[in-house]
C-alpha positions as CSV (number, residue, x, y, z in Angstrom):
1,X,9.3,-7.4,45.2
2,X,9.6,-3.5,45.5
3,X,9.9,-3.9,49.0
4,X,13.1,-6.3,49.0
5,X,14.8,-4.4,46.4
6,X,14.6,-1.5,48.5
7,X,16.1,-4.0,51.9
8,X,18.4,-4.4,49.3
9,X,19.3,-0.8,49.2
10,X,19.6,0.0,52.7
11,X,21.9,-3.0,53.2
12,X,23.8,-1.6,50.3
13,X,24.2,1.6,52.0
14,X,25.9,-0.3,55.6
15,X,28.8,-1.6,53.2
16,X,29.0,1.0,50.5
17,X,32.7,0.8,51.0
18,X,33.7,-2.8,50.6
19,X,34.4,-3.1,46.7
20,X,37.0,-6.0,46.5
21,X,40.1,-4.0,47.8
22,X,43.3,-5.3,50.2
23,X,43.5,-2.9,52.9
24,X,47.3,-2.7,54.4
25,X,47.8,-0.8,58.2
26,X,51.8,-0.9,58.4
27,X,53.2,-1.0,61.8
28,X,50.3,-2.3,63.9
29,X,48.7,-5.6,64.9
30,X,45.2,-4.5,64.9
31,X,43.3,-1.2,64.3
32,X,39.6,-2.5,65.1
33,X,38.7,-3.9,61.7
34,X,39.3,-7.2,60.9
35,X,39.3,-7.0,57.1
36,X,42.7,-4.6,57.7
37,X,46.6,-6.8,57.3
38,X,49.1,-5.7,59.3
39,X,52.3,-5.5,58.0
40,X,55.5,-4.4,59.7
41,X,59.5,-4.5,59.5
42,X,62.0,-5.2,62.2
43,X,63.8,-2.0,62.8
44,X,67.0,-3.6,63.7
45,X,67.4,-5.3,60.1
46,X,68.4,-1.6,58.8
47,X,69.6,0.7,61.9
48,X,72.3,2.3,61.2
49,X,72.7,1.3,57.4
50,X,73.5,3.3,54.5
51,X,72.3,3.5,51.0
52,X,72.6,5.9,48.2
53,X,70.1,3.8,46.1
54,X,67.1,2.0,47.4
55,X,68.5,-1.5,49.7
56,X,65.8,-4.3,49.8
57,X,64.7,-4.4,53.5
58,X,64.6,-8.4,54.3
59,X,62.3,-8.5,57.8
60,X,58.7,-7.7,56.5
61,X,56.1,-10.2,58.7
62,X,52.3,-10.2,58.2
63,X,49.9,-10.5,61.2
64,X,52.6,-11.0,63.4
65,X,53.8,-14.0,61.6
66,X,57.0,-15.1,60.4
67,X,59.8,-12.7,58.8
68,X,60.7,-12.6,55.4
69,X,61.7,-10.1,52.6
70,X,58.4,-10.3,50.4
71,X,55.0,-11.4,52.5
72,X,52.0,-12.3,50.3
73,X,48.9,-9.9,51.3
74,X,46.2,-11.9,50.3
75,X,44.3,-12.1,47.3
76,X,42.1,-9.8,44.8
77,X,40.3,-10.4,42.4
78,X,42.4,-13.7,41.5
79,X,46.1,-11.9,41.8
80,X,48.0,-13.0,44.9
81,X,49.6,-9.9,46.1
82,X,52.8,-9.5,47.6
83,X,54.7,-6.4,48.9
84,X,58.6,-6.0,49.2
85,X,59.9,-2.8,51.1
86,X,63.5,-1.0,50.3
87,X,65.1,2.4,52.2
88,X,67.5,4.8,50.9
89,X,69.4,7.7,52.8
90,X,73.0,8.8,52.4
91,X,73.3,9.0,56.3
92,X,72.1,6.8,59.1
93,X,69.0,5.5,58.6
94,X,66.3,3.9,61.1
95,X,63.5,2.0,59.0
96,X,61.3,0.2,61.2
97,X,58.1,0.4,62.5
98,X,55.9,2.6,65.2
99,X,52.9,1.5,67.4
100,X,51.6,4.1,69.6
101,X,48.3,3.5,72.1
102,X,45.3,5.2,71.6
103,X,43.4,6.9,68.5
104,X,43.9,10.1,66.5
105,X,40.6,11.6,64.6
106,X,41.3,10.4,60.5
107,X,40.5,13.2,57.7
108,X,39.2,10.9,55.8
109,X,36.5,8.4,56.6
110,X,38.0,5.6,54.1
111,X,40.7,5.3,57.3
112,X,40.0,4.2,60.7
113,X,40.8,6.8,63.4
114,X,43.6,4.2,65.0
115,X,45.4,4.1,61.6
116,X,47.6,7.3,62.2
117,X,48.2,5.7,65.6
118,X,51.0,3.4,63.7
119,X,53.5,3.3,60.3
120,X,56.0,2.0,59.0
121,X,58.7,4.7,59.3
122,X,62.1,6.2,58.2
123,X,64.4,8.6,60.1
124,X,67.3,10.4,59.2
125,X,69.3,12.5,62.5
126,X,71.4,15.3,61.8
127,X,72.4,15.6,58.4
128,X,71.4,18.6,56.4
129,X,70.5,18.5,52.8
130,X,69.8,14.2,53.2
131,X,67.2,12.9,51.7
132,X,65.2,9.3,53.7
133,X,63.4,7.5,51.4
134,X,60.8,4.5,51.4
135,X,59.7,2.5,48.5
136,X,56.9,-0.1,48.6
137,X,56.5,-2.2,45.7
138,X,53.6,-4.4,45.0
139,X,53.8,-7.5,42.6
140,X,51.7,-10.0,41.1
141,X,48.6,-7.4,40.0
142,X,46.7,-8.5,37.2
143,X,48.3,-7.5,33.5
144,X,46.9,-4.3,31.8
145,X,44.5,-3.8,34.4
146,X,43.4,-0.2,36.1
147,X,43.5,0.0,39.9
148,X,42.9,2.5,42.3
149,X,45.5,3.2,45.4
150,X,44.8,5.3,48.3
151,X,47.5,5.9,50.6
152,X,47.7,7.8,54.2
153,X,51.3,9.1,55.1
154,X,53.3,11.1,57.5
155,X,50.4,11.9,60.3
156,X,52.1,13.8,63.0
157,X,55.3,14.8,60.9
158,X,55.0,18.1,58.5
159,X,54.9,17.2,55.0
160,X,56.7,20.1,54.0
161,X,59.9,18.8,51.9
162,X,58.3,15.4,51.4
163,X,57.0,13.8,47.5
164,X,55.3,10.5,46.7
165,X,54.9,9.5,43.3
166,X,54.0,5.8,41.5
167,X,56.6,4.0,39.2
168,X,57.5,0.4,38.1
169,X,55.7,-0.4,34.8
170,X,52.9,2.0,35.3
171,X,50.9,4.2,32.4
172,X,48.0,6.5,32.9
173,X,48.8,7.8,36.4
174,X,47.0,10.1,38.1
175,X,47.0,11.5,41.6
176,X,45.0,14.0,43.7
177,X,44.5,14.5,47.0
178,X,41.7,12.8,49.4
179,X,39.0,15.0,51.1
180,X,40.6,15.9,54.0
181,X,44.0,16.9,52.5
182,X,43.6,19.3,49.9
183,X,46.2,21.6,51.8
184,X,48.9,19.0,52.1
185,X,50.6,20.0,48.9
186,X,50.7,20.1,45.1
187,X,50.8,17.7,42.3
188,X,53.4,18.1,39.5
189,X,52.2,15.4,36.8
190,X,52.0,12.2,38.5
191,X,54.7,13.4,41.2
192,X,53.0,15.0,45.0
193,X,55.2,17.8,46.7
194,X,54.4,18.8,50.1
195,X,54.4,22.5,50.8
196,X,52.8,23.2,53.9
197,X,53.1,22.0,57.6
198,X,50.0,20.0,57.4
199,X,50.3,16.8,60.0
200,X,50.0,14.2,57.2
201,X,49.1,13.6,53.2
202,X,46.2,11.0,51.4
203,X,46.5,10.7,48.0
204,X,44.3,8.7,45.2
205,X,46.1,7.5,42.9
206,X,44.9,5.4,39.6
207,X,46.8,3.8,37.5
208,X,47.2,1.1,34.5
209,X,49.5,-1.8,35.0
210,X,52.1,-3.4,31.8
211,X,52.9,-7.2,31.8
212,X,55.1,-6.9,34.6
213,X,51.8,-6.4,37.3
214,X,53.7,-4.4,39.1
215,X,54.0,-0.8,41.2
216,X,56.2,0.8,43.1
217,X,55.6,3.8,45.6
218,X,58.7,5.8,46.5
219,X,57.8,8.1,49.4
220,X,61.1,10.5,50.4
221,X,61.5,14.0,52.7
222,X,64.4,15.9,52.9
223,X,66.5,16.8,55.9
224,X,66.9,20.5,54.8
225,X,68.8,23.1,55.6
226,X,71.4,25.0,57.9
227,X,67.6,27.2,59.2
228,X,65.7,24.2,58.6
229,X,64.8,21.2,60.1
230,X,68.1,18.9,60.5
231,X,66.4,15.2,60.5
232,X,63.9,13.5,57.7
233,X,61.2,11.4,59.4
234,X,58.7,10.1,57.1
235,X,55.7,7.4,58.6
236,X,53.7,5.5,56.0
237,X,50.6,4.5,57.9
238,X,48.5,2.4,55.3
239,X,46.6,2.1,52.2
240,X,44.5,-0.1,50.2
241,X,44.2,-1.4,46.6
242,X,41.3,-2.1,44.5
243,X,40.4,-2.4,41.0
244,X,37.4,-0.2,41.1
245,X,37.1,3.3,43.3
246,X,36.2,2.9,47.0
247,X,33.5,5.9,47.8
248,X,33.9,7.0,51.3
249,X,31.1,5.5,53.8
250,X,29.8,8.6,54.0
251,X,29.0,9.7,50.9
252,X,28.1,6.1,49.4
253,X,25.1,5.7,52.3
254,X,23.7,8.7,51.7
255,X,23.5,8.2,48.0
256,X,22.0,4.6,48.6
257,X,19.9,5.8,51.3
258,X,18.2,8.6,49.2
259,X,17.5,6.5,46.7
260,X,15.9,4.1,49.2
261,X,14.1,7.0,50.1
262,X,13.0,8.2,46.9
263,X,11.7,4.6,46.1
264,X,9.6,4.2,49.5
265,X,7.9,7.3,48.4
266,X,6.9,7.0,45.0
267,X,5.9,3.3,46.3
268,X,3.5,4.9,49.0
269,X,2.0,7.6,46.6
């Protein structure tokens, strides 16, 4: 009996990560895992548009299926999730999405290395003092209900002049940065600011829903200044949702494996 608890253990520790969670890569068709959706956006639907508030961007597909302005990610815990996508910029905006070959080494071990390879992303091209903006707004979560959101943005872009924050019928939000990217910025409340040149930004976030089982996540940089950078690009890579936290692989084998461990021993003496 000891013996296939402690099987038990050490298959525990292979998929320490794989609490019920929807795991969303933006921008790319496949990043080696099959348990990762791919969503993207066609960038001709907004090219060129304009929008002082937040426009609804109408040509989201999942998996390379068919195109429409809300795509249902799948299912957790019960809740059929689906995610509508809206820009803003005052100038010229492209909003579309960016696959590039190859793998890039991921800070954080919750995040395949071919995630920052591809994002969905905005641009904004020589107009100082603009702001580009993405917002990503997930619907149909479970009422009054806590979940846990971890988010990788902007690899390969400086997230100086760049802020993510959670909004939509949300209470108890909190935020902090993932191992990996404790330099990318600061948070102010529930709010992140970038303030360094770091090549991209995870956050944690956890947070309560109301009766409308919603959230939004507004990611925005700023095109700066006369000395400063003259055009906002901001890539959203992926992230995933879960209603309990996801430890990194990492950390959660270890733990289950030293307990394994622990048990053999005290079995053997």
């Amino acid at each position: 009996m000891k013996k296939s608890f402690i099987l038990l253990l050490l298959a525990g520790a292979v998929s320490a990560a794989s609490a019920a969670s929807l795991k969303i890569n933006l921008g790319s068709s496949s990043v080696g895992d099959s348990d990762w959706i791919s969503v993207a956006t066609q960038a001709s639907s907004v090219t060129g548009g304009k929008a002082t508030s937040y426009a609804s961007i109408a040509s989201l597909s999942k998996n390379g299926g068919n195109v429409s302005s809300s795509v249902v990610l799948g299912n957790l815990d019960g809740q059929d999730v689906t995610l509508t996508m809206a820009y803003k910029s005052t100038a010229a905006v492209n909003a579309g999405y960016l696959d590039a070959a190859g793998t890039s080494p991921s800070l954080n071990s919750l995040f395949p290395d071919s995630m920052a390879q591809s994002s969905i992303s905005g641009k904004c091209n020589g107009v100082k003092g603009q702001t580009v903006g993405l917002q990503f707004t997930l619907n149909g979560l479970a009422a009054n209900t806590t979940y846990y959101l971890y988010v990788l943005g902007n690899s390969g872009f400086s997230t100086n002049k760049t802020s993510m924050a959670l909004s939509g019928g949300v209470s108890d939000v909190t935020g902090s940065l993932m191992d990996g990217y404790e330099g990318a910025g600061t948070m102010a409340g529930s709010t992140f600011q970038g303030t360094t040149d770091s090549s991209g930004v995870g956050m944690e976030w956890t947070f309560t829903t109301d009766s409308s089982g919603r959230v939004t996540l507004t990611y925005e940089r700023s095109a700066g200044v006369a000395a400063d950078v003259l055009s906002g690009d901001i890539n959203l890579n992926g992230f995933m949702l879960a209603t309990e936290p996801i430890p990194e692989p990492a950390t959660a084998s270890l733990g289950l494996l030293g307990l394994a461990a622990l048990l053999l021993r005290r079995r053997k003496n």
